[in-house]
TORKOL-863443 format. One record per residue: x, z, y of N, C-alpha, C in turn; residue in three letters. Coordinates in Angstrom, 1 decimal, padded with zeros to 4 digits. Atoms other than C-alpha are relative to their C-alpha. Example, Ala and Ser with C-alpha at 12.3 -4.5 7.8 and 13.67 -1.06 7.14 Angstrom:
<sites>
+--------+--------+--------+--------+--------+--------+--------+--------+--------+--------+
:   n_px :   n_pz :   n_py :  ca_px :  ca_pz :  ca_py :   c_px :   c_pz :   c_py : residu :
+--------+--------+--------+--------+--------+--------+--------+--------+--------+--------+
:  000.9 :  000.0 : -001.2 :  012.3 :  007.8 : -004.5 :  000.9 :  000.0 :  001.2 :    ALA :
: -000.9 :  000.0 : -001.1 :  013.7 :  007.1 : -001.1 : -000.8 :  000.8 :  001.1 :    SER :
+--------+--------+--------+--------+--------+--------+--------+--------+--------+--------+
</sites>
This chain:
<sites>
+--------+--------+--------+--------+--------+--------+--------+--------+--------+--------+
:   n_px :   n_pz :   n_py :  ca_px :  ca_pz :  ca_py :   c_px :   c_pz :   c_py : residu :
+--------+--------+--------+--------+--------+--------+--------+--------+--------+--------+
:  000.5 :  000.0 :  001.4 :  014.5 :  013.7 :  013.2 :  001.1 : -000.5 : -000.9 :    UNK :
: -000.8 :  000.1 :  000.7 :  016.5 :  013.6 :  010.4 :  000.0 : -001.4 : -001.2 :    UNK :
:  000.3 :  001.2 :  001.2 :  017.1 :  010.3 :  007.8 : -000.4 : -000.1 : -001.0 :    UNK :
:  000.4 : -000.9 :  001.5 :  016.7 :  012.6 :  004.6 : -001.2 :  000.7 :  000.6 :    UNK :
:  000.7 : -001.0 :  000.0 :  014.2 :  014.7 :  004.0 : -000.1 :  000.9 :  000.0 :    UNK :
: -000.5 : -001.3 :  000.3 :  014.3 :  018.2 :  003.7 : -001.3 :  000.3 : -001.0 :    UNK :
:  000.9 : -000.9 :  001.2 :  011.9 :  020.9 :  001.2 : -001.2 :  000.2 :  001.0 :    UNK :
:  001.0 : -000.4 : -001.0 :  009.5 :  020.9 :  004.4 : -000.6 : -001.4 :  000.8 :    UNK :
:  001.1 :  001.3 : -001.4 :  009.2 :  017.3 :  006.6 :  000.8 : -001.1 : -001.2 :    UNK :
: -000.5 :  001.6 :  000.4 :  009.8 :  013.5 :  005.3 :  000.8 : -000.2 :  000.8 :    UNK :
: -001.3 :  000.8 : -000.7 :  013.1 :  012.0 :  006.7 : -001.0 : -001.4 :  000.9 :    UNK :
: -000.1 :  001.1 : -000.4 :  012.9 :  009.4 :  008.8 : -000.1 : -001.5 : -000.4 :    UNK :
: -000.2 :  001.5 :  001.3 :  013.5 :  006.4 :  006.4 : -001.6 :  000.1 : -000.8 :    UNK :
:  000.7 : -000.2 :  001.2 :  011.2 :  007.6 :  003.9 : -001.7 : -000.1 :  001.4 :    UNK :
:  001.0 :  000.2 : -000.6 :  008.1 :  007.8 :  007.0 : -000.2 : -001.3 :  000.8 :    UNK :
:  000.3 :  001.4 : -000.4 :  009.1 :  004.6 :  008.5 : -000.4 : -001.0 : -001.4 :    UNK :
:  000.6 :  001.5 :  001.3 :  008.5 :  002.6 :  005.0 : -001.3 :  000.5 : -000.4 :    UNK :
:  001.1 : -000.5 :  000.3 :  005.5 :  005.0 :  004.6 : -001.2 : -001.1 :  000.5 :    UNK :
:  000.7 :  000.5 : -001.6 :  003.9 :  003.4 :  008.1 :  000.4 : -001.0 : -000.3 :    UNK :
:  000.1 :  001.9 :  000.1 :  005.3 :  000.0 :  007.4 : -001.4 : -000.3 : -001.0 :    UNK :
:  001.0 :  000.1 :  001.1 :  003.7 :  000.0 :  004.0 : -001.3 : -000.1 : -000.1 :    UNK :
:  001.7 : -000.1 : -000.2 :  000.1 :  001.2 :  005.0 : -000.3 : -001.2 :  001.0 :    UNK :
:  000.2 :  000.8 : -001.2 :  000.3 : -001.0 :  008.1 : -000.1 : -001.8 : -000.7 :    UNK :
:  000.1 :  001.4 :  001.2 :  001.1 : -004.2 :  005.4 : -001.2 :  000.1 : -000.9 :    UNK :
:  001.2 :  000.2 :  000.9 : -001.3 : -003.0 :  002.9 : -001.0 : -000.3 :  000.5 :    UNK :
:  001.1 :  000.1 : -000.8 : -004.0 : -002.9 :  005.7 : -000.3 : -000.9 :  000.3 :    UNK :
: -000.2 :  001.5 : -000.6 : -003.2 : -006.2 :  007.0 : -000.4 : -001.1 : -001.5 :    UNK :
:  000.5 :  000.4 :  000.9 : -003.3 : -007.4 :  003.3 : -001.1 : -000.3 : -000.4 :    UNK :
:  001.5 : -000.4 :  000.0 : -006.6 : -006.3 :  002.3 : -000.6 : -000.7 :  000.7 :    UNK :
:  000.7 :  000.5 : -000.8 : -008.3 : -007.2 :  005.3 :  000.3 : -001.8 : -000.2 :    UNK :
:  000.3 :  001.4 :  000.7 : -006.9 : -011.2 :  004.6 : -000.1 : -000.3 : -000.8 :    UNK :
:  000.1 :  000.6 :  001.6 : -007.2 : -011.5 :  001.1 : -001.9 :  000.1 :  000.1 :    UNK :
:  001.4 :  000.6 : -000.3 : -010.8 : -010.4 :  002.1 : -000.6 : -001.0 :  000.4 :    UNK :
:  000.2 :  001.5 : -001.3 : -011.1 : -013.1 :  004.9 :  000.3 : -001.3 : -001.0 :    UNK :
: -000.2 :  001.5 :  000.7 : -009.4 : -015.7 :  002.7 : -001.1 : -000.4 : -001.0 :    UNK :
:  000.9 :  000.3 :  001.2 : -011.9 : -015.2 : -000.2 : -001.2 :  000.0 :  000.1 :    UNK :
:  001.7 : -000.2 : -000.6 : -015.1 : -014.8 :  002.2 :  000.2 : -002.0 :  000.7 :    UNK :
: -000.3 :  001.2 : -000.8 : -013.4 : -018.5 :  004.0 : -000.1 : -000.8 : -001.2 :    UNK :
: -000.3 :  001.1 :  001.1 : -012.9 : -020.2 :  000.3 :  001.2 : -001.3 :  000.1 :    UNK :
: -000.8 :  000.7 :  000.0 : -011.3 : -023.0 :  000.2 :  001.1 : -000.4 :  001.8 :    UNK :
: -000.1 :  000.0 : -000.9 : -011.1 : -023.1 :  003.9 :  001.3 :  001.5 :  000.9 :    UNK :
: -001.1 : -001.2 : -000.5 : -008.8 : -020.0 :  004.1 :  001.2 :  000.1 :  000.0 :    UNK :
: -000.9 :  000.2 :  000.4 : -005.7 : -021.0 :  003.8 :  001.2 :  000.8 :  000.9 :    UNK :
: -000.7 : -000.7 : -000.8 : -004.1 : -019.4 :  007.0 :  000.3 :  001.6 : -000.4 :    UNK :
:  000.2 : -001.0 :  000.3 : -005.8 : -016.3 :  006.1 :  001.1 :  000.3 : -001.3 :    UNK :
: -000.8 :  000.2 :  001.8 : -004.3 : -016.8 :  002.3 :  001.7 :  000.2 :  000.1 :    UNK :
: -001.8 :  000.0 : -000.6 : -000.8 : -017.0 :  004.1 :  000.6 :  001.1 :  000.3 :    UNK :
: -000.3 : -001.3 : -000.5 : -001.1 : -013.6 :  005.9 :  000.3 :  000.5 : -001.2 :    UNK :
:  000.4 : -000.6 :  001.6 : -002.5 : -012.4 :  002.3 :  001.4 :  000.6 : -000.9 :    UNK :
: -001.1 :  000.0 :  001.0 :  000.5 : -013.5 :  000.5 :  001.2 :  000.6 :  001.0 :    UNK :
: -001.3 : -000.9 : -000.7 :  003.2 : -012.6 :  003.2 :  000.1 :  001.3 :  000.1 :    UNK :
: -000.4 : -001.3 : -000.4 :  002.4 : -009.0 :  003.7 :  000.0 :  000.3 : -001.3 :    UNK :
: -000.1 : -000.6 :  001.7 :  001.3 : -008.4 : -000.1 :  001.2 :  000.3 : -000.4 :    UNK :
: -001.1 :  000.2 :  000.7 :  004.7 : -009.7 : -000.9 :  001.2 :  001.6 :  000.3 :    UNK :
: -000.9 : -000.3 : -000.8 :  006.5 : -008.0 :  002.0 : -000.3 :  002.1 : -000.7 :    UNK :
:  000.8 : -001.7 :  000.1 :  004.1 : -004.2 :  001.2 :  001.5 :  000.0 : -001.3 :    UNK :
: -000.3 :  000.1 :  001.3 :  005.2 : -004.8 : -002.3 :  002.1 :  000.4 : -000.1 :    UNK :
: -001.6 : -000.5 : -000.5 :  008.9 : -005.3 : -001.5 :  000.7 :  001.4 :  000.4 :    UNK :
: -000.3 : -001.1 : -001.2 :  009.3 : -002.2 :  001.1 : -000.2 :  000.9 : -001.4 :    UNK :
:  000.3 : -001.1 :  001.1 :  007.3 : -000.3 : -002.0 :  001.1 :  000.1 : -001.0 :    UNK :
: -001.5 :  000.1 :  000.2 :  010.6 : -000.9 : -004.2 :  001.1 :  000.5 :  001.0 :    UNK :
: -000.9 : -000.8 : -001.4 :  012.9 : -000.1 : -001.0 : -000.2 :  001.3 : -000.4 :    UNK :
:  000.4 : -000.9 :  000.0 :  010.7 :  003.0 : -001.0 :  000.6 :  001.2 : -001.1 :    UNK :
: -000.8 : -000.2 :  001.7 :  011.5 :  003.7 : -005.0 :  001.2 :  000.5 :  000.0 :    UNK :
: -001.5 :  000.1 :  000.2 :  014.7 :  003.0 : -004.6 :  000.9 :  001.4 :  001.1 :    UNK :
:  000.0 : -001.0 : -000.9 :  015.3 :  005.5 : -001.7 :  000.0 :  001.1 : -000.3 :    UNK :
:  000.1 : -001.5 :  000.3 :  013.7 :  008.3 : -003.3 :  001.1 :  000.1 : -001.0 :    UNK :
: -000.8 :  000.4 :  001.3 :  015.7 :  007.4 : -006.4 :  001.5 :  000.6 : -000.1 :    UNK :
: -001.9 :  000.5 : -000.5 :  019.2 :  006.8 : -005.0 :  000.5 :  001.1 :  001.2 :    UNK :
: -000.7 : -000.4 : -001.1 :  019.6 :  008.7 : -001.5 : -001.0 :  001.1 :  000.6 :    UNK :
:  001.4 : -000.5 : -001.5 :  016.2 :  010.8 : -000.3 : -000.4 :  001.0 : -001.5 :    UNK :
:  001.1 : -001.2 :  000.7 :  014.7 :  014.3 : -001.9 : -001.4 : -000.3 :  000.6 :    UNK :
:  001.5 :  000.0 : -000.5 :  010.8 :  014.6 : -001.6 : -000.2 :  001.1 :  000.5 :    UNK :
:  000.1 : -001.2 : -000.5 :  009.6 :  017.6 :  000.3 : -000.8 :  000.9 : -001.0 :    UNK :
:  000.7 : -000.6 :  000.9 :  008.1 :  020.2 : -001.9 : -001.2 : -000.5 :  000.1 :    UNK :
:  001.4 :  000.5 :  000.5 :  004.8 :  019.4 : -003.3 : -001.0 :  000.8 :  001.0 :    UNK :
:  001.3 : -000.4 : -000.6 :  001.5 :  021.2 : -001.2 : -000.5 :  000.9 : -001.4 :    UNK :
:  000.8 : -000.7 :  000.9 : -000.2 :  023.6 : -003.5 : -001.2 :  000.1 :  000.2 :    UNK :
:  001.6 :  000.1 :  000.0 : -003.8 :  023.8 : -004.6 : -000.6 : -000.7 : -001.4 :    UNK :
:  001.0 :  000.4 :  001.3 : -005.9 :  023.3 : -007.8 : -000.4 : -001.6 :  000.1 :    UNK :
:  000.5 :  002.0 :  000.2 : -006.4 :  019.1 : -006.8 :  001.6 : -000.4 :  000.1 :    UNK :
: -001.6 :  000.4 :  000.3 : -002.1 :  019.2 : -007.4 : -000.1 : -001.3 : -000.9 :    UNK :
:  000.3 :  001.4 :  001.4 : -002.7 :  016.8 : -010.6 : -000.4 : -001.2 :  000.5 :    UNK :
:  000.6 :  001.1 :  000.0 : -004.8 :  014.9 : -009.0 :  000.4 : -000.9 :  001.4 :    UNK :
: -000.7 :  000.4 : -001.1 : -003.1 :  014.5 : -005.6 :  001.9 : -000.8 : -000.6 :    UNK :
: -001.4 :  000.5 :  000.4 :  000.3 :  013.5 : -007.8 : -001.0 : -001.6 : -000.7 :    UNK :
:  000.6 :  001.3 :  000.3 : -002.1 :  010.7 : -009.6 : -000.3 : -001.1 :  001.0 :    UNK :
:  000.3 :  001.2 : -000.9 : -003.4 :  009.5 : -006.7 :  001.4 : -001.1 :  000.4 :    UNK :
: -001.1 :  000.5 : -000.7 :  000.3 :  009.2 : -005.5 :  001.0 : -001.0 : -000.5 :    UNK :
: -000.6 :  000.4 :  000.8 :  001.6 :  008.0 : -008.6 : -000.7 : -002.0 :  000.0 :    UNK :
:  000.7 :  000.9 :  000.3 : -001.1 :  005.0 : -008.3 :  000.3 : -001.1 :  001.2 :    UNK :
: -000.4 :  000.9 : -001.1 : -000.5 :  004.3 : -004.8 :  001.6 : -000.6 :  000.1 :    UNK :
: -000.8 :  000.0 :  000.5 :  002.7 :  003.4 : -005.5 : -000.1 : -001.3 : -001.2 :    UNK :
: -000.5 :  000.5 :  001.2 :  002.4 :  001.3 : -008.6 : -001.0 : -001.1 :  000.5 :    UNK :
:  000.5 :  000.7 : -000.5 : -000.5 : -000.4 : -007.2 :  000.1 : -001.6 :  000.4 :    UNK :
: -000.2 :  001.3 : -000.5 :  000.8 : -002.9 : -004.7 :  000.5 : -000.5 : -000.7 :    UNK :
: -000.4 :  000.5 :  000.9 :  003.2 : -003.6 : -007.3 : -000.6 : -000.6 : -000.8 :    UNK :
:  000.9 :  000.3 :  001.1 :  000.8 : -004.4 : -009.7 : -000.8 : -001.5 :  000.6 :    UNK :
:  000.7 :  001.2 : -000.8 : -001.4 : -006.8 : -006.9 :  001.3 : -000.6 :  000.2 :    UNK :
: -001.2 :  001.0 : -000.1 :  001.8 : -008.8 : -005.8 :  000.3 : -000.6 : -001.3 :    UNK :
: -001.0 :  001.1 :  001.5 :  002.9 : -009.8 : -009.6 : -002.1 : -000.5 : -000.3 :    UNK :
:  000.9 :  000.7 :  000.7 : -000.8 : -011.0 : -010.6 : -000.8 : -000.7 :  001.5 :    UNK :
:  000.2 :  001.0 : -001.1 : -001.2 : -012.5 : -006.9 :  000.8 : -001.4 :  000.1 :    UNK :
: -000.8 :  001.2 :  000.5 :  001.7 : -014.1 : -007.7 : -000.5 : -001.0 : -001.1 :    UNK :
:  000.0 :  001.3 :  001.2 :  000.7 : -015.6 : -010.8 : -001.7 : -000.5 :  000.0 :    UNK :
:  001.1 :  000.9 : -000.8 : -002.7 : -016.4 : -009.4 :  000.1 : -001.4 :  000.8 :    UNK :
: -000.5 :  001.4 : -000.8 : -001.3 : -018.5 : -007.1 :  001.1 : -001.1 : -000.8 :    UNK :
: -000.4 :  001.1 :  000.6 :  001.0 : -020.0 : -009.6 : -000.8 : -000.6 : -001.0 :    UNK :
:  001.0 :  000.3 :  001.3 : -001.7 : -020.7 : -012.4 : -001.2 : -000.8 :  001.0 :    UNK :
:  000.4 :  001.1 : -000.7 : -003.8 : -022.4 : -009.8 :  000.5 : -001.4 :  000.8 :    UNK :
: -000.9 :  001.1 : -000.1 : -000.9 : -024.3 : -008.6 : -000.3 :  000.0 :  001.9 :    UNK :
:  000.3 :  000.2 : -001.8 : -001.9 : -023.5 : -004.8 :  001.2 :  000.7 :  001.1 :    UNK :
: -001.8 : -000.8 : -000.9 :  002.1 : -022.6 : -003.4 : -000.1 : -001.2 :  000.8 :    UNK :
:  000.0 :  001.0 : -001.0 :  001.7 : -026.3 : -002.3 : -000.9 :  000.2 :  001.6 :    UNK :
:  000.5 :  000.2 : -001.4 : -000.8 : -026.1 : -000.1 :  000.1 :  001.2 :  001.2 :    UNK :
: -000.5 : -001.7 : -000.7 :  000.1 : -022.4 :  001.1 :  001.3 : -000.9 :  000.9 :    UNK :
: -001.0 :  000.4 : -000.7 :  003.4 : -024.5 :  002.2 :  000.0 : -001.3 :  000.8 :    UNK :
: -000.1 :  001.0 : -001.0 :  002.2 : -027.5 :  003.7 : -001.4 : -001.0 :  000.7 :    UNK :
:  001.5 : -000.2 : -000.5 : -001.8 : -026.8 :  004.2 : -001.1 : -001.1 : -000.9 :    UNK :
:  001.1 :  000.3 :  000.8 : -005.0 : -028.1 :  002.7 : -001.2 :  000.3 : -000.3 :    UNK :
:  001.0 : -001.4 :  000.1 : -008.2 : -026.4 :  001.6 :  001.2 :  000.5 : -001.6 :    UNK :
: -000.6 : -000.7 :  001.1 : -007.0 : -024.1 : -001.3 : -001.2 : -000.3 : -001.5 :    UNK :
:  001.0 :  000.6 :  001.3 : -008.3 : -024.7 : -005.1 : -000.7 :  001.4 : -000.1 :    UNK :
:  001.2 : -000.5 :  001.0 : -011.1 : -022.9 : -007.1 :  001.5 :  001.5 : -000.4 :    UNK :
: -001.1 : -001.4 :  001.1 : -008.8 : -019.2 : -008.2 : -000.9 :  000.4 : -000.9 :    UNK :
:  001.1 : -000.7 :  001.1 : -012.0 : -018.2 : -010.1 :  000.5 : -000.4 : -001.2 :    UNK :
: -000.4 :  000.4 :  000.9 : -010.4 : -019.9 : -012.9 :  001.4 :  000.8 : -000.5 :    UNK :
: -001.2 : -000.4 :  000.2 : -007.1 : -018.1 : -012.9 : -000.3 :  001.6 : -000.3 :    UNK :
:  000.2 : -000.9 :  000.4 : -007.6 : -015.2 : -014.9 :  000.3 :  001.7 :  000.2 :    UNK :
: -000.1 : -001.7 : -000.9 : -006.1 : -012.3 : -013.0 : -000.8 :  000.3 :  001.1 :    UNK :
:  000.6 :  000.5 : -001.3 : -008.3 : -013.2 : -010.2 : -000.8 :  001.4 : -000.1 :    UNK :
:  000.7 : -001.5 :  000.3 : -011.0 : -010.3 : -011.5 :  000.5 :  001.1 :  000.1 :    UNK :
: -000.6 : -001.3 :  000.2 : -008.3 : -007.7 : -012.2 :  000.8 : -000.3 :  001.5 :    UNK :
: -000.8 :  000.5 : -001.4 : -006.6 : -008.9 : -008.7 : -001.4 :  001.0 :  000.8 :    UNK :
:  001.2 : -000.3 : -000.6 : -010.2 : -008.1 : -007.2 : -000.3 :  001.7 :  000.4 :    UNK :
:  000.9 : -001.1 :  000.0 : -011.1 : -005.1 : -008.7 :  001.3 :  001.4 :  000.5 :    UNK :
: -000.7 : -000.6 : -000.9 : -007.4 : -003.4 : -007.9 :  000.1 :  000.1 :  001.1 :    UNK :
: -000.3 :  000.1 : -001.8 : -007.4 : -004.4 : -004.2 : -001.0 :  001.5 : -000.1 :    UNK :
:  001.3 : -001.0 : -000.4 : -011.3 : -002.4 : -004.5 :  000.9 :  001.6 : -000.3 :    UNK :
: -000.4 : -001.6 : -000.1 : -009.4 :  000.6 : -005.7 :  001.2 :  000.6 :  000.2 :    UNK :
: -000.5 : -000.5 : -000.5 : -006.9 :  000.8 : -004.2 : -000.7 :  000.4 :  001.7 :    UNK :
:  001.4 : -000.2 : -001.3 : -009.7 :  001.0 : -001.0 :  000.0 :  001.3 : -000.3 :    UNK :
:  000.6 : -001.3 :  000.0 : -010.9 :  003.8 : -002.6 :  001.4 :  001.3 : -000.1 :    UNK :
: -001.2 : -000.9 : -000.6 : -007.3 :  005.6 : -002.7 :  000.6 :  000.4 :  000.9 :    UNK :
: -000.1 : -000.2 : -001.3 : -006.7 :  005.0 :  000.3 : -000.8 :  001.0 :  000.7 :    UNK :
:  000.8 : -001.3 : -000.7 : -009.6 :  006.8 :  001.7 :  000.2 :  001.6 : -000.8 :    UNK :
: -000.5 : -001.7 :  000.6 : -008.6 :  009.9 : -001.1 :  000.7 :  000.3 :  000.6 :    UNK :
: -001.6 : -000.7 : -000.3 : -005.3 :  010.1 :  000.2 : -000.4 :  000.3 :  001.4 :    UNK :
:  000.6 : -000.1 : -001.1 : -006.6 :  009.5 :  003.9 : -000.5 :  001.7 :  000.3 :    UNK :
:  001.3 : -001.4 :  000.0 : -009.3 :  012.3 :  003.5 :  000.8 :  001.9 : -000.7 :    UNK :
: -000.5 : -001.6 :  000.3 : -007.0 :  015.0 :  001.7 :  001.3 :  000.6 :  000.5 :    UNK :
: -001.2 : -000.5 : -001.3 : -004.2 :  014.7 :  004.5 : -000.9 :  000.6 :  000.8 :    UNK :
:  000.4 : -000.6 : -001.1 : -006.5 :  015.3 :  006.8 : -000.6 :  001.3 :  000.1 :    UNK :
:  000.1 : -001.1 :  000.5 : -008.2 :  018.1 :  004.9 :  000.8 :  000.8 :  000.0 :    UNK :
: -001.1 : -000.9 : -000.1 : -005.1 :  020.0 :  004.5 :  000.7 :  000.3 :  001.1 :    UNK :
: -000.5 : -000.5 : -001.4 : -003.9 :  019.5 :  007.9 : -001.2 :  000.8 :  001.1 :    UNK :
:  001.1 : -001.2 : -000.7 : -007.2 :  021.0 :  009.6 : -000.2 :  000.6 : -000.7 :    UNK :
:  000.9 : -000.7 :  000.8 : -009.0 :  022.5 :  007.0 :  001.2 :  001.3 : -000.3 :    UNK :
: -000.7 : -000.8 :  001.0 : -006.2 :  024.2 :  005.0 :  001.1 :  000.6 :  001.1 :    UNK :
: -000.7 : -000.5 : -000.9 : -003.8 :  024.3 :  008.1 :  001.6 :  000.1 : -000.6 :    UNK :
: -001.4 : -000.1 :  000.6 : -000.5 :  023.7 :  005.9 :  000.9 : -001.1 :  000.6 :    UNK :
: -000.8 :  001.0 : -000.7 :  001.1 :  021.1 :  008.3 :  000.1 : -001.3 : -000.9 :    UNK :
: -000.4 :  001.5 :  000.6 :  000.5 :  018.2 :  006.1 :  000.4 : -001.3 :  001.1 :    UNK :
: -000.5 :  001.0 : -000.9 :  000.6 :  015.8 :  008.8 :  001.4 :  000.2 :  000.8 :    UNK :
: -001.1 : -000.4 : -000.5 :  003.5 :  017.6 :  010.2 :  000.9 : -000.9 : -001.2 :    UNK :
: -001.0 :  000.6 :  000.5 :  005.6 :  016.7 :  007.4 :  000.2 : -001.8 : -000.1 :    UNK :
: -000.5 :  001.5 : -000.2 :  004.9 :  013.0 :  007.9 :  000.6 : -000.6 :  001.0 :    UNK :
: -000.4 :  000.3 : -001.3 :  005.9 :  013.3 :  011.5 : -000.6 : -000.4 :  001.2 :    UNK :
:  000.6 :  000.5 : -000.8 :  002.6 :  012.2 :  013.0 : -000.7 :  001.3 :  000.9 :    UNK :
:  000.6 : -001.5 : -000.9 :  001.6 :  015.9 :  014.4 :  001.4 :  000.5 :  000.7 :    UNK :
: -001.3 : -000.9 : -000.2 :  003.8 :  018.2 :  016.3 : -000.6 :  001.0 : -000.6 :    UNK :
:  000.1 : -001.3 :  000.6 :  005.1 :  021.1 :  014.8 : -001.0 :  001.1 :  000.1 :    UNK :
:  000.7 : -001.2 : -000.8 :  003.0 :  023.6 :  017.1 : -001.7 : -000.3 : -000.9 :    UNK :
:  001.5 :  000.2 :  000.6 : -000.3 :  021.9 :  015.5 :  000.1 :  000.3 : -001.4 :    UNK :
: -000.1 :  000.0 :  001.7 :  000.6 :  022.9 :  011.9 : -000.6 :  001.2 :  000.1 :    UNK :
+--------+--------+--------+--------+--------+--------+--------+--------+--------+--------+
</sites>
């Protein structure tokens, strides 16, 4: 497999930060849930939360920077949900970014970096005003995930246009 991409598959680079990314975001999600179903008591959880958030977030920049600097995208897929398959992608994408900087300043507006670094129960965040908009992005990025999920998989059976091929997770012969 190739490091670039070509007008047909994702390079290499560009599908390993894909698969990190989702693999972090997944991991995210599921503890920031756990930490906020644990309360004050979640602190461990709260730790995973913040290290992959950060780390997703991070890679998501890498990612950016990639396409940006060194990496073509492969032609687009065609189909009348084009718009709305560039929205979704545009979101996913801007997303983590968005949860990492108002996770961050959750955790600094509650003042709870201390006990993240040297344990405790964790304070009250309901007070820390991103906390709602923290909340309700995690939920939708949930719900992009399953779009995006659901219209790879569509197009790789349904449509039969090798979507999964170009990510690298099919063989060619199944496109």
């Amino acid at each position: 497999m190739r490091i670039r991409s070509t007008s047909t598959r994702y390079g290499s680079v560009a599908i390993a930060l894909h698969w990190s990314i989702a693999a972090l975001i997944g991991t995210a999600l599921a503890s920031g849930f756990a930490a906020d179903t644990l309360g004050a008591h979640g602190t461990n959880a709260l730790r995973v939360h913040v290290t992959t958030g950060i780390t997703a977030a991070v890679l998501t920049l890498a990612r950016l920077l990639w396409w940006w600097t060194a990496d073509v995208r492969p032609e687009k897929l065609d189909g009348p949900a084009a718009p709305l398959a560039t929205a979704i992608h545009v979101l996913l994408q801007l997303l983590p970014l968005g949860l990492a900087t108002s996770g961050v300043t959750i955790l600094a507006l509650a003042d709870a970096f201390p006990v993240l670094a040297g344990g405790g129960l964790l304070p009250d965040f309901g007070s820390a005003p991103p906390r709602a908009l923290h909340g309700l992005a995690a939920r939708l990025l949930i719900g992009l995930i399953v779009l995006h999920v659901s219209a790879a998989l569509y197009h790789h059976y349904r449509l039969r246009d090798g979507c999964l091929v170009r990510m690298g997770i099919a063989p060619r012969t199944g496109a």
